[in-house]
PDB file with SEQRES, HELIX, SHEET and CRYST1 records, atoms N, CA, C and O in Angstrom:
SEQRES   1 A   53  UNK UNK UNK UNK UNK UNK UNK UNK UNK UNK UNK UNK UNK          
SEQRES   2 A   53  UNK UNK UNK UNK UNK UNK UNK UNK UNK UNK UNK UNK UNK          
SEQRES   3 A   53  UNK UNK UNK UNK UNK UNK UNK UNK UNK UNK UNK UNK UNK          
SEQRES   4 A   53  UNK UNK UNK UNK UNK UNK UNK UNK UNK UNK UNK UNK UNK          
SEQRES   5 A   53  UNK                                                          
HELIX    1 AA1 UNK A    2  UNK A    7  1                                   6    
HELIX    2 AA2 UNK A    8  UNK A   18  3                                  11    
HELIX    3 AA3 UNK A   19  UNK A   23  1                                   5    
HELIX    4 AA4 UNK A   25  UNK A   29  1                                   5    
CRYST1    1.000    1.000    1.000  90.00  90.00  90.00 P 1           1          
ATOM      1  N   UNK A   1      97.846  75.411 122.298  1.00  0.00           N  
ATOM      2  CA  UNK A   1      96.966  75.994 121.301  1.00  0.00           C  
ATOM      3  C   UNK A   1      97.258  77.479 121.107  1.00  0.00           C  
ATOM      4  O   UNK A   1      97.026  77.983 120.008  1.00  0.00           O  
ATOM      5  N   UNK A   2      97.658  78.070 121.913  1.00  0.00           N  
ATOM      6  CA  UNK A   2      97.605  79.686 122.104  1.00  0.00           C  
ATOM      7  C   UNK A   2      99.111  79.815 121.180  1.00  0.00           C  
ATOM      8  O   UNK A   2      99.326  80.389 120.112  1.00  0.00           O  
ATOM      9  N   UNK A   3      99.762  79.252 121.821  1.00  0.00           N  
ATOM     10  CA  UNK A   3     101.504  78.909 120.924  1.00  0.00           C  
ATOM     11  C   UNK A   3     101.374  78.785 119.354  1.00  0.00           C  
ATOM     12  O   UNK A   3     102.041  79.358 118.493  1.00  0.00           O  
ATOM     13  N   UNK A   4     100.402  77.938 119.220  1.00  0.00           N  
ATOM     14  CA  UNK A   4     100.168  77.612 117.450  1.00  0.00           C  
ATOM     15  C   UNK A   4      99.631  78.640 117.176  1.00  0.00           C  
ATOM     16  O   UNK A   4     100.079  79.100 116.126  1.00  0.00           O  
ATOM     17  N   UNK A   5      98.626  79.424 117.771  1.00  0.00           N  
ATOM     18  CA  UNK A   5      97.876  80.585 117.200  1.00  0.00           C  
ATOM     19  C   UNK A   5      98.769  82.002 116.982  1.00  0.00           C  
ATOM     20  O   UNK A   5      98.544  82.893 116.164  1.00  0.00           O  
ATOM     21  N   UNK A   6      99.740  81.930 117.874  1.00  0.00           N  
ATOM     22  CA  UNK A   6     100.732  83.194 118.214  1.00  0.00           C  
ATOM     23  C   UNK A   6     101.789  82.864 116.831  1.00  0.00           C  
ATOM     24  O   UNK A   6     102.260  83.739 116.105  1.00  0.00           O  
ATOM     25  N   UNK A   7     101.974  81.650 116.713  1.00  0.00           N  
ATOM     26  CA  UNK A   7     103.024  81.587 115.588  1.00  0.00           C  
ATOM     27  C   UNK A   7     102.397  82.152 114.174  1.00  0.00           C  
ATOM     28  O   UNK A   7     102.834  83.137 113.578  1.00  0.00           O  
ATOM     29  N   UNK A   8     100.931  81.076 113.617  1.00  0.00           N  
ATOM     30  CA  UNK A   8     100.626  81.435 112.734  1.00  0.00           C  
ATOM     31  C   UNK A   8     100.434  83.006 112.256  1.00  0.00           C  
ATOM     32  O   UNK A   8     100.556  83.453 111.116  1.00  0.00           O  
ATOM     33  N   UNK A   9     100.051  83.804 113.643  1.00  0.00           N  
ATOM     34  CA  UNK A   9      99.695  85.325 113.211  1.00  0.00           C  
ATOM     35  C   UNK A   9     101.178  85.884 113.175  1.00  0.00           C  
ATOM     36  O   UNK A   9     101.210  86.576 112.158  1.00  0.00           O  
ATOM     37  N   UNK A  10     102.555  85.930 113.851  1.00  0.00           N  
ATOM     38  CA  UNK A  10     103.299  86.320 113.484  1.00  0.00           C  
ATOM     39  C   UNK A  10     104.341  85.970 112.328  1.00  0.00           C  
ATOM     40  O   UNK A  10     105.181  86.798 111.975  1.00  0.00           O  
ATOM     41  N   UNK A  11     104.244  84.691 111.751  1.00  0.00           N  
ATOM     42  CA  UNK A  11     105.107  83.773 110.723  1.00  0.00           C  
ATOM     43  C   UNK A  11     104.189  84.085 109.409  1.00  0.00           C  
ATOM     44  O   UNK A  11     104.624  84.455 108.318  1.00  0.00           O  
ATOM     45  N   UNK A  12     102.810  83.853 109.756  1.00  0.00           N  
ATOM     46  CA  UNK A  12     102.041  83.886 108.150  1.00  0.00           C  
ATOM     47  C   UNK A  12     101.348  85.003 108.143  1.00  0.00           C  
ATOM     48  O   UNK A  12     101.423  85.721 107.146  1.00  0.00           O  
ATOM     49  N   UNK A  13     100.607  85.350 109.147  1.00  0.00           N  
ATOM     50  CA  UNK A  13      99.208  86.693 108.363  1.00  0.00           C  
ATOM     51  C   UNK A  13     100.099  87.874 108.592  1.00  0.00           C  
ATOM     52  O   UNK A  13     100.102  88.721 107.698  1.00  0.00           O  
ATOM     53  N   UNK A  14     100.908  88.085 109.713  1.00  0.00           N  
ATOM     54  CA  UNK A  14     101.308  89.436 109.534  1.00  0.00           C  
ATOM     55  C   UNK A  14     102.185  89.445 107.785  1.00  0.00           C  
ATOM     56  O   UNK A  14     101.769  89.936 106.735  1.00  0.00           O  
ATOM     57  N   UNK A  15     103.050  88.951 107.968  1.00  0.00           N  
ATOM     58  CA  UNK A  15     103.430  89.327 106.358  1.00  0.00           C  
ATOM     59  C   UNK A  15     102.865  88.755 105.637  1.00  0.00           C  
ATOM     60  O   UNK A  15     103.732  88.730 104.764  1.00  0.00           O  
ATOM     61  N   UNK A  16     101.950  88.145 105.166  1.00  0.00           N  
ATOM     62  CA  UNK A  16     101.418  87.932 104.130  1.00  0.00           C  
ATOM     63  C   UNK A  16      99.868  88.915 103.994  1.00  0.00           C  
ATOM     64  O   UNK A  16      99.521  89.261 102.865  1.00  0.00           O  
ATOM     65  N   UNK A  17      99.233  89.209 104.896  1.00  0.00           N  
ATOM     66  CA  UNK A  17      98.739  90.392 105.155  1.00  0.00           C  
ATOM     67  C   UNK A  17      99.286  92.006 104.579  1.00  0.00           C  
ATOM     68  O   UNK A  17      98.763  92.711 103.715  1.00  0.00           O  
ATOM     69  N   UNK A  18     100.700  92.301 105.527  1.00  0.00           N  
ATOM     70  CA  UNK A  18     101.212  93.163 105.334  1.00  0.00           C  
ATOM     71  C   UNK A  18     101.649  93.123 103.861  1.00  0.00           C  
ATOM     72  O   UNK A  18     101.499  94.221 103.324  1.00  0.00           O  
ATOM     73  N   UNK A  19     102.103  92.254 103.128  1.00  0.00           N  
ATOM     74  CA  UNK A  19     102.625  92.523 101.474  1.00  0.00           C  
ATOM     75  C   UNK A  19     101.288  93.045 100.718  1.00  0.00           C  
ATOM     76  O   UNK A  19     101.164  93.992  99.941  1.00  0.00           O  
ATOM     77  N   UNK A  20     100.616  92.396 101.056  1.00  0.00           N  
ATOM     78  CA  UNK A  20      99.240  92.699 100.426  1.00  0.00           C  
ATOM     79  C   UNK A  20      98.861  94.006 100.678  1.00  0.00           C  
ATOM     80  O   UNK A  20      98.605  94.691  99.688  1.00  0.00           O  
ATOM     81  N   UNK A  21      98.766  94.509 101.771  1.00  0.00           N  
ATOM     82  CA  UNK A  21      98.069  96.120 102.011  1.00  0.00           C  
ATOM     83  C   UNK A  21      99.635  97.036 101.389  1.00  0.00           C  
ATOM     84  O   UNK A  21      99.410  98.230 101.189  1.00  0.00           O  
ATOM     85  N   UNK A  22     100.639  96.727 101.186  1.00  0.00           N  
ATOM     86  CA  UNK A  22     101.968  97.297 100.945  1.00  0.00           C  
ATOM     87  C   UNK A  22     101.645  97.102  99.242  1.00  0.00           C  
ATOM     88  O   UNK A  22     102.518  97.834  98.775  1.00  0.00           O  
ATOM     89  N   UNK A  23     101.031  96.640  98.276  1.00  0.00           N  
ATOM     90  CA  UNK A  23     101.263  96.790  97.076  1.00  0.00           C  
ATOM     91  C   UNK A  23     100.244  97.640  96.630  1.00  0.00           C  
ATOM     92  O   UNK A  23     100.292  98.244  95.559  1.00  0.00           O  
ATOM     93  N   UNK A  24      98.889  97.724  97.811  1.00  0.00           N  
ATOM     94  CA  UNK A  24      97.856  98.864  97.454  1.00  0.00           C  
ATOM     95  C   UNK A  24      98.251 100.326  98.404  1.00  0.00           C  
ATOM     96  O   UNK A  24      97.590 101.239  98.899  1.00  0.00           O  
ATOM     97  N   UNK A  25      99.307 100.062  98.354  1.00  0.00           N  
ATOM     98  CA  UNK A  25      99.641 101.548  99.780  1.00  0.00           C  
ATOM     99  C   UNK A  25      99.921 103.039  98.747  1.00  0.00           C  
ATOM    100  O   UNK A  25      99.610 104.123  99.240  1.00  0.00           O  
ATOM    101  N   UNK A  26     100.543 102.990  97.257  1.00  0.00           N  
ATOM    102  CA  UNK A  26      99.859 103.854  96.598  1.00  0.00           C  
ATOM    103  C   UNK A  26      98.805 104.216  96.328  1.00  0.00           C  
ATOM    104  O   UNK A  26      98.598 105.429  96.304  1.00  0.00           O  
ATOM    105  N   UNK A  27      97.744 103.281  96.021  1.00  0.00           N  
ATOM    106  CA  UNK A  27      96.183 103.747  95.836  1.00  0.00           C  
ATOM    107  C   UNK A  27      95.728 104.481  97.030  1.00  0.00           C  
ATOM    108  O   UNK A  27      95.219 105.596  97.148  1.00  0.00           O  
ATOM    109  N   UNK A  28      96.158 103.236  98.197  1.00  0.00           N  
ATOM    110  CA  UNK A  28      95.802 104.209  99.437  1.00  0.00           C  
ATOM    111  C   UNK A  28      96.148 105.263 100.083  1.00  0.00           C  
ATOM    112  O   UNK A  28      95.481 105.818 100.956  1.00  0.00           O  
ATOM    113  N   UNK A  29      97.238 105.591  99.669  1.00  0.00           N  
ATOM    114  CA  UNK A  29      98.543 107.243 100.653  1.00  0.00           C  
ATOM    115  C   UNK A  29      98.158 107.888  99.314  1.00  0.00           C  
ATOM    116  O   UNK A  29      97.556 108.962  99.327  1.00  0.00           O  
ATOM    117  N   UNK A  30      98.515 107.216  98.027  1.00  0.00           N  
ATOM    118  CA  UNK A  30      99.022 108.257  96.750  1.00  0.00           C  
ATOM    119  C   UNK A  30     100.031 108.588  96.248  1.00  0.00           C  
ATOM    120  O   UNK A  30     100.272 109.455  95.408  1.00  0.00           O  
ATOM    121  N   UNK A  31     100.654 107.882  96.771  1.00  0.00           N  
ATOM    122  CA  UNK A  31     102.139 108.358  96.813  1.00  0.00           C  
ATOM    123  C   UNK A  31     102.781 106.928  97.634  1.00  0.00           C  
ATOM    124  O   UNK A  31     102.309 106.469  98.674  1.00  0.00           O  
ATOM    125  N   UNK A  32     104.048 106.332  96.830  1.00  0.00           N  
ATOM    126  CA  UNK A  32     104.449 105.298  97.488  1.00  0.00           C  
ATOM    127  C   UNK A  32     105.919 105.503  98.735  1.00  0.00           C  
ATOM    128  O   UNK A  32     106.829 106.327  98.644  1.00  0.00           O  
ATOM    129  N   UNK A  33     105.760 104.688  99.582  1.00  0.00           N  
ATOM    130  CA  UNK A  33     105.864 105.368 100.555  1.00  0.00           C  
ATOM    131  C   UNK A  33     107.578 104.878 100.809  1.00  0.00           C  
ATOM    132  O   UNK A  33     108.047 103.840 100.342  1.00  0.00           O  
ATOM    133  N   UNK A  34     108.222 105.706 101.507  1.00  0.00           N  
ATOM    134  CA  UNK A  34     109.243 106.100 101.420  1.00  0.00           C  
ATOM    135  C   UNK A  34     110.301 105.490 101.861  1.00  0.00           C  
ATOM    136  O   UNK A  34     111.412 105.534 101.333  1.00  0.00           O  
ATOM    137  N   UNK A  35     109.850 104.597 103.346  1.00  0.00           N  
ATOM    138  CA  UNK A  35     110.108 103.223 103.967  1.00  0.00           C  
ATOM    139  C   UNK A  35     109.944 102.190 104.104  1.00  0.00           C  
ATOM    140  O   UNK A  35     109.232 101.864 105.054  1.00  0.00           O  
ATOM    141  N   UNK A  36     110.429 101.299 103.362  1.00  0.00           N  
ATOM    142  CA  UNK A  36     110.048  99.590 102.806  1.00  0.00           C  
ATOM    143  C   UNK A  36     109.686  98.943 104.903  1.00  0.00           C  
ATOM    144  O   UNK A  36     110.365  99.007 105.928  1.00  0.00           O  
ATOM    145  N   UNK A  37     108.617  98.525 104.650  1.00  0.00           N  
ATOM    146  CA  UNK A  37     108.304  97.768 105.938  1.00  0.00           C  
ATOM    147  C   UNK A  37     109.011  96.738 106.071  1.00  0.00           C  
ATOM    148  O   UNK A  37     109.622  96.199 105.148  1.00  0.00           O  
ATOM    149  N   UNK A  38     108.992  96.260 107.565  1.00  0.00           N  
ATOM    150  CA  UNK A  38     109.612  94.766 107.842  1.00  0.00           C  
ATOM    151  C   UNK A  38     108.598  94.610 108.703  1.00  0.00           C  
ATOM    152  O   UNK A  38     108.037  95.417 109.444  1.00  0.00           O  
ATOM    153  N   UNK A  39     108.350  92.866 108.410  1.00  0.00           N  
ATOM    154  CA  UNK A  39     107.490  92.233 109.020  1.00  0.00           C  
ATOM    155  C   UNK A  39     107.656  91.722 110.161  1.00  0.00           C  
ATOM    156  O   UNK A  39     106.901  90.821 110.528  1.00  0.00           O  
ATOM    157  N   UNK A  40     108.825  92.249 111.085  1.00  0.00           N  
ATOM    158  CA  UNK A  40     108.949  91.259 112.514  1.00  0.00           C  
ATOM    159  C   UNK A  40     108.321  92.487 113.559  1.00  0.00           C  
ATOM    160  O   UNK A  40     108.580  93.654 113.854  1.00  0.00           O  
ATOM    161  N   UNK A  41     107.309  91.407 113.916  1.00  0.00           N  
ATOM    162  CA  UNK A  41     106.678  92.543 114.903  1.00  0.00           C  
ATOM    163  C   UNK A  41     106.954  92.735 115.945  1.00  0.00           C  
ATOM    164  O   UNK A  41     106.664  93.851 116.375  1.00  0.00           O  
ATOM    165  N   UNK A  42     107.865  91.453 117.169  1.00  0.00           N  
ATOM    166  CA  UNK A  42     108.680  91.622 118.038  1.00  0.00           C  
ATOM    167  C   UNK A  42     109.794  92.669 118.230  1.00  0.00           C  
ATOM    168  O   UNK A  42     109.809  93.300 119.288  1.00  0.00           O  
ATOM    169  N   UNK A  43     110.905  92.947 117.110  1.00  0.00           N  
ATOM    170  CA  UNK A  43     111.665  94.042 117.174  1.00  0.00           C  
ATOM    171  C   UNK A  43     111.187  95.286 117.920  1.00  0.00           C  
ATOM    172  O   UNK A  43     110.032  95.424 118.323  1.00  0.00           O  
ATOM    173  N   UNK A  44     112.255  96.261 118.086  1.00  0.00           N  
ATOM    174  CA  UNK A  44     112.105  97.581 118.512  1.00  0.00           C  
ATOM    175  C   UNK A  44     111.762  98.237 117.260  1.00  0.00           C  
ATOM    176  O   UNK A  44     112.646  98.197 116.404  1.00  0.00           O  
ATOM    177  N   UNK A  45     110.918  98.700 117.025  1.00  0.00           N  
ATOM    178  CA  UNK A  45     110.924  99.622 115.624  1.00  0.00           C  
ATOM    179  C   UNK A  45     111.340 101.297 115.957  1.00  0.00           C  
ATOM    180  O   UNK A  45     110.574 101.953 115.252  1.00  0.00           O  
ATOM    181  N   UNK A  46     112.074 102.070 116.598  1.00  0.00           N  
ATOM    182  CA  UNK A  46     112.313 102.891 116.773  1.00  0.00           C  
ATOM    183  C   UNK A  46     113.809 103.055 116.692  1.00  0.00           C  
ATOM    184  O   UNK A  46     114.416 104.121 116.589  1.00  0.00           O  
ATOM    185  N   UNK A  47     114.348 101.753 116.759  1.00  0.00           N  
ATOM    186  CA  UNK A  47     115.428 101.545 116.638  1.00  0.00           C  
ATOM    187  C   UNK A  47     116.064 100.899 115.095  1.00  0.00           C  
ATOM    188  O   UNK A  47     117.250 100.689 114.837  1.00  0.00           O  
ATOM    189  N   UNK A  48     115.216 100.738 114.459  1.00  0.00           N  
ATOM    190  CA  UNK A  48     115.395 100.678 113.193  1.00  0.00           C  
ATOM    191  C   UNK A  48     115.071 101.562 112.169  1.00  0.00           C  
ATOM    192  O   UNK A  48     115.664 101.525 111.092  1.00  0.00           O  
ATOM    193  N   UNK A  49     113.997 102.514 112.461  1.00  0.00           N  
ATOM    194  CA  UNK A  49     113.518 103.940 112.026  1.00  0.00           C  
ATOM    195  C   UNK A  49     113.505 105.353 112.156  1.00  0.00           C  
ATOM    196  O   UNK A  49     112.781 106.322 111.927  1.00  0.00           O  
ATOM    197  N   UNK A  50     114.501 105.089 112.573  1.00  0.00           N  
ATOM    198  CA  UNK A  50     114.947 106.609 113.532  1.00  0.00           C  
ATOM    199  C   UNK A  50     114.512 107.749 112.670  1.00  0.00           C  
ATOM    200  O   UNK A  50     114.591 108.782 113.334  1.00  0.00           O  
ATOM    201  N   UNK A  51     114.068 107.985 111.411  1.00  0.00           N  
ATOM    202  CA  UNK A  51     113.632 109.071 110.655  1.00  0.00           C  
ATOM    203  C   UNK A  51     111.929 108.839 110.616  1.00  0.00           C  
ATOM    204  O   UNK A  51     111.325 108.708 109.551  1.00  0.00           O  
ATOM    205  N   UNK A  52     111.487 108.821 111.502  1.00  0.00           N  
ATOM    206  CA  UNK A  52     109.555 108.490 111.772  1.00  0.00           C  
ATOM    207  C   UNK A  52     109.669 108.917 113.137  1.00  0.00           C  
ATOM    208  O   UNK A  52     110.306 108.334 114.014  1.00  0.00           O  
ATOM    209  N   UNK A  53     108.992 110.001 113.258  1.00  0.00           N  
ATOM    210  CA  UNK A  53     108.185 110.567 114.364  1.00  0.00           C  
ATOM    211  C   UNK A  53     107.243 110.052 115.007  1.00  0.00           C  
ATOM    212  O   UNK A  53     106.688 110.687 115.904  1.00  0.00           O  
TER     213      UNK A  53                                                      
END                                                                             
């Protein structure tokens, strides 16, 4: 059960979540933002973003 629950939040809500708050991220910053997101939340992200503090 925990397995099915871990998939659905990383396969469906994180990006389908994340596209959604990403098409209002001008209304919300003001300004659209400068680095297109990726939805794998396992990765290293520091290692793919090396220009983010």
């Amino acid at each position: 059960m925990i397995s099915l629950l871990k998939f659905l939040y990383k396969e469906i809500w994180v990006p389908s979540f994340g596209r959604l708050l990403f098409m209002f991220a001008p209304l919300i910053e003001g300004k659209t933002p400068a680095i297109k997101p990726n939805y794998r939340i396992d990765d290293d992200f520091k290692s793919e973003n090396k220009t983010i503090n």
